[in-house]
Structures are given as structure tokens and as C-alpha cells.
N, C-alpha and C positions, 0 to 999 in steps of 0.2 A: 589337393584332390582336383581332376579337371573336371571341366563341368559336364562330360558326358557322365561321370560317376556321382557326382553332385545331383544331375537330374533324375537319373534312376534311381539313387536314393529316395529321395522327396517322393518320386512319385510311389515308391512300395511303399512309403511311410501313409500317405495319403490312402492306396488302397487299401492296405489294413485294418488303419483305423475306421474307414469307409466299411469293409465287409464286419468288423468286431459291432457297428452300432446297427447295422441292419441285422446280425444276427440276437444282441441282445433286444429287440424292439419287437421279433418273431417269439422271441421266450418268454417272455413277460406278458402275463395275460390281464388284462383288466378284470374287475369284478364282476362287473355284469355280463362278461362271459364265462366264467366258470362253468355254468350251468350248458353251454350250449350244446357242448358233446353228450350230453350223458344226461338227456331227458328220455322219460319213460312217462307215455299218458300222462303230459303235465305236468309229472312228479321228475325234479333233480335230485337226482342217482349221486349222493357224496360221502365220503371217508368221514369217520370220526376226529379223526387228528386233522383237517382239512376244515370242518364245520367251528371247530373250537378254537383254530388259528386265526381262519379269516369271518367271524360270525357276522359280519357287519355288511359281507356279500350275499348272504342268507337271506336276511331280515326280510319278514314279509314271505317269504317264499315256503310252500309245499316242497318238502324235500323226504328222502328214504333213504337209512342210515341205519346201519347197526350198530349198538351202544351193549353196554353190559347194565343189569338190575341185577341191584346187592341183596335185594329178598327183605324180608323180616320189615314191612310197609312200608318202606324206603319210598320216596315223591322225589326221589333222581336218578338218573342214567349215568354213567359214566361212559366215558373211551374204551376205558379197558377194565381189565380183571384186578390190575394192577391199581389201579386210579381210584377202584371200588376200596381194594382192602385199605388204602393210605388215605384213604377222604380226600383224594385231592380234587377240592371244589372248583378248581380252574380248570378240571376236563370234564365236570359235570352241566347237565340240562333237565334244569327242574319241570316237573309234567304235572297236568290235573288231570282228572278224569269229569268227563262231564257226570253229573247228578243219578241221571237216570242207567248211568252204563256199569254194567257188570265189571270188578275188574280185573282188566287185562295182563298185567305184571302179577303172577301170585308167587313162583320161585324163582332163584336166583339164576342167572344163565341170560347169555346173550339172545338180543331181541332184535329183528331189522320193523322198523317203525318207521310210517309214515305221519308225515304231524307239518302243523305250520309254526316256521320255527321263527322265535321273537328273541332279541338281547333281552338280557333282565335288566330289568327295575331293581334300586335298592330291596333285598331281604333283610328284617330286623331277625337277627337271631339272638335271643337270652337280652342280655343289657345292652350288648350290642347292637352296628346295623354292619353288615357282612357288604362294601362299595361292589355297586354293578360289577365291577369287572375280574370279580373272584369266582363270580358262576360262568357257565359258557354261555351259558340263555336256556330259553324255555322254550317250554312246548305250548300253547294253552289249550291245545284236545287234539287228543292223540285218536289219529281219524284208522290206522291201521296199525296190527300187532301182532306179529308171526312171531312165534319162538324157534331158533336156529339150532341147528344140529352141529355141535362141534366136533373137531375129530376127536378131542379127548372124549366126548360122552359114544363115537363111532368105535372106540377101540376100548370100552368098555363092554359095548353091544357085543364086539367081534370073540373077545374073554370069555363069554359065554359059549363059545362054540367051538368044537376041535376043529373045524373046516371051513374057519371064516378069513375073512386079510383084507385088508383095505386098498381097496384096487381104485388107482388115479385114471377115471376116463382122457384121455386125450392128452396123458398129463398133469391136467390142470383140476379138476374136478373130483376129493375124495367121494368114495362110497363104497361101502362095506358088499362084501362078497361072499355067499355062505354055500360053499358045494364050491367043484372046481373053476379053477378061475379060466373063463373065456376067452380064445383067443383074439379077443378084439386087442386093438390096439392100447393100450395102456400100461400103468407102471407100478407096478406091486409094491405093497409097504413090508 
């Protein structure tokens, strides 16, 4: 090889690997910024599968999250619908309610909750002791609790009705439509 081929070598090998670590060092977000995009009034705006992966960039912090409650006095959340029926305590976040407060979770169905979220502490369950890192973590006072409209419990709504459909505002956004559908911009189900 002469060295004019030699050098241009080297040197696409060096800028390569030069642009591969400046772009992996742009994708890789630290922990403490998770939160910086996606605060609302204080509150960190984050996914369920996100809270339960990385809990340890939570800790201490106000966040809003929608979780699933399994009903029937359940004192956990789950991720999913899914995670609720398989008890899988490693997408769960145990919650109390404070003493004097009405409670918030009474049936089953997704909830977006705001709450300051904490890793668990060991739970002793039966003779057992269930180690920290089988729950997601906890809540210890769930400061907000909106129950969520799914599109399954929307396309139930709409069964009721000969002249309803569930019309996507802008795309993105279900919601049920009862009488003809407007021509605004959106995507009929």
C-alpha cells in the first residue's frame, strides 16, 4: 500500500471512530437529566416502563405517571394491564394513602398519579421478606389521582350508539364522536 492510501486510511479510521463516540456521548442521557424535558409545574412527566427501569433516577422526586390499579383493595400500581393479572412485583409501586384522605383508587382501570416516588425498603411478606429490588418502589402519599379513559372503555361508550367512531384529533389524540364526523383534520377508527 503507498502511503498516500495508507494515510487516508488512518485518517477515515480516526474520523469514524471520532464521529461513532461523539454520537454515542449525545445519546446517552445521564440520570439527572431524564427529567429536564418533560417537567410540568415541578412535576416529571415519565413512562411506566421508564420509572421501573431506571427507579434510582426518580428517587426523591415528584413525578406523573400512569400505572394500572388491580381493584379489589390492592396497595399497588402496576405498568400494565398485563403485569397487574401475572403479579409481576417487579413492574409494581406500592402507595399509602394518608389517614384522613378518602380513597382514591376504588376500581380497576388506569390512573395517571402524581405522588413522590421512593425505591422500597425490604417488604416482609407471609414468612418471607420479599428483597428491595422485587418492587419498583413506592409512593408514600399519592398527592394526585385522575382516572384515565381508555380507548377500550371509548369503544364501549361508542357500542352504545349507532352514530358514534372514534375520531383521532390531529392523529394523535383518541376521542369519541357521536353525530357526523367533522371535517376537521383527523383519522377515523
Amino acid at each position: 500500500m503507498n502511503g498516500r492510501a495508507w494515510f487516508t486510511t488512518v485518517l477515515l479510521c480516526v474520523l469514524s471512530i471520532g464521529c461513532n463516540r461523539d454520537r454515542h456521548e449525545n445519546i446517552a442521557v445521564s440520570p439527572a437529566d431524564r427529567c429536564a424535558q418533560r417537567m410540568s409545574g415541578g412535576v416529571c412527566v415519565v413512562s411506566a416502563i421508564e420509572l421501573v427501569s431506571a427507579s434510582d433516577a426518580f428517587e426523591g422526586r415528584t413525578i406523573s405517571v400512569a400505572l394500572f390499579y388491580p381493584g379489589n383493595g390492592a396497595k399497588v400500581l402496576f405498568a400494565t394491564h398485563d403485569s397487574a393479572e401475572i403479579n409481576d412485583l417487579a413492574s409494581a409501586i406500592v402507595f399509602s394513602k394518608v389517614a384522613d384522605q378518602q380513597e382514591p383508587l376504588i376500581e380497576a382501570g388506569y390512573y395517571r398519579v402524581q405522588a413522590t416516588f421512593q425505591r422500597s425498603p425490604q417488604i416482609v411478606v407471609g414468612d418471607g421478606v420479599v428483597p428491595a429490588q422485587v418492587l419498583g418502589g413506592r409512593f408514600a402519599e399519592l398527592k394526585t389521582v385522575e382516572r384515565l379513559r381508555t380507548l377500550t372503555g371509548m369503544r364501549g361508550f361508542c357500542a352504545e350508539y349507532d352514530d358514534c367512531a372514534i375520531v383521532y384529533s390531529a392523529g394523535i389524540l383518541p376521542m369519541p364522536q357521536v353525530g357526523p364526523v367533522s371535517e376537521l383534520p383527523a383519522v377515523r377508527e
